[in-house]
C-alpha positions in Angstrom: 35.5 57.1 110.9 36.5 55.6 107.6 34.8 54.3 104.4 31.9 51.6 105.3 31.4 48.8 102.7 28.1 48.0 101.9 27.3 44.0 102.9 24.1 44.4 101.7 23.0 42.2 97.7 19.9 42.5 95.4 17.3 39.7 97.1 18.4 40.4 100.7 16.0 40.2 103.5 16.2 43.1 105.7 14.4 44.9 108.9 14.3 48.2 108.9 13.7 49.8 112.4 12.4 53.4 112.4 12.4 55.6 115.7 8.6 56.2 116.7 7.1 53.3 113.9 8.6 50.1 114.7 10.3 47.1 112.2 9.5 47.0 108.6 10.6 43.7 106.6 11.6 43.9 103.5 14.2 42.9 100.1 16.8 44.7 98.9 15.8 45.8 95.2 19.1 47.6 94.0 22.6 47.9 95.8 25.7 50.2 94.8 28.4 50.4 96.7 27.0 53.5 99.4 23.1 53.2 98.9 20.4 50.9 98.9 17.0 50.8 97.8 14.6 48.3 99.7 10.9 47.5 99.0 8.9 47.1 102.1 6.5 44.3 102.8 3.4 46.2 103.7 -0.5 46.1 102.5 -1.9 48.9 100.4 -3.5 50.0 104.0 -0.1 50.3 105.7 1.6 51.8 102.8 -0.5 54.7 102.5 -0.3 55.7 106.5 3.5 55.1 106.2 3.4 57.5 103.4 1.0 60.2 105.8 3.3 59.5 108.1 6.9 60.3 106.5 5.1 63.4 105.0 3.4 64.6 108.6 7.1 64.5 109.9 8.2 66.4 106.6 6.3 69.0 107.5 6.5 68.8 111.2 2.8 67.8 111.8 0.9 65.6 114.4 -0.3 62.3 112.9 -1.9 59.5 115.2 -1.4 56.3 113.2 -1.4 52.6 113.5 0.4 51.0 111.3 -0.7 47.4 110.9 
């Protein structure tokens, strides 16, 4: 497989659907040409149990969570 341009700009609207979470909305904050960095549309609350759950799978833990 060759070289895949990046079609995404700075201000783009974006869903982001994670294996065993679900769809997060969000914008695309900064673009190069084989990265981008996106800011996700969730509440302090769903923020912080993303965040225990990205760092329960890290460490290869068991966290029940309900996002949203």
């Amino acid at each position: 497989m060759g070289k895949v341009e990046n079609p995404f700009q700075k201000d783009d609207v974006v869903e982001v659907k994670i294996d065993d979470i679900g769809s997060l909305k969000g914008s695309v904050v900064r673009s190069t040409s084989d990265a981008i960095a996106i800011k996700l549309d969730i509440d302090p609350k769903g923020e912080e149990e993303l965040i225990a759950l990205i760092m329960a799978a890290f460490n290869d833990l068991f966290y029940d969570y309900c996002l949203f």
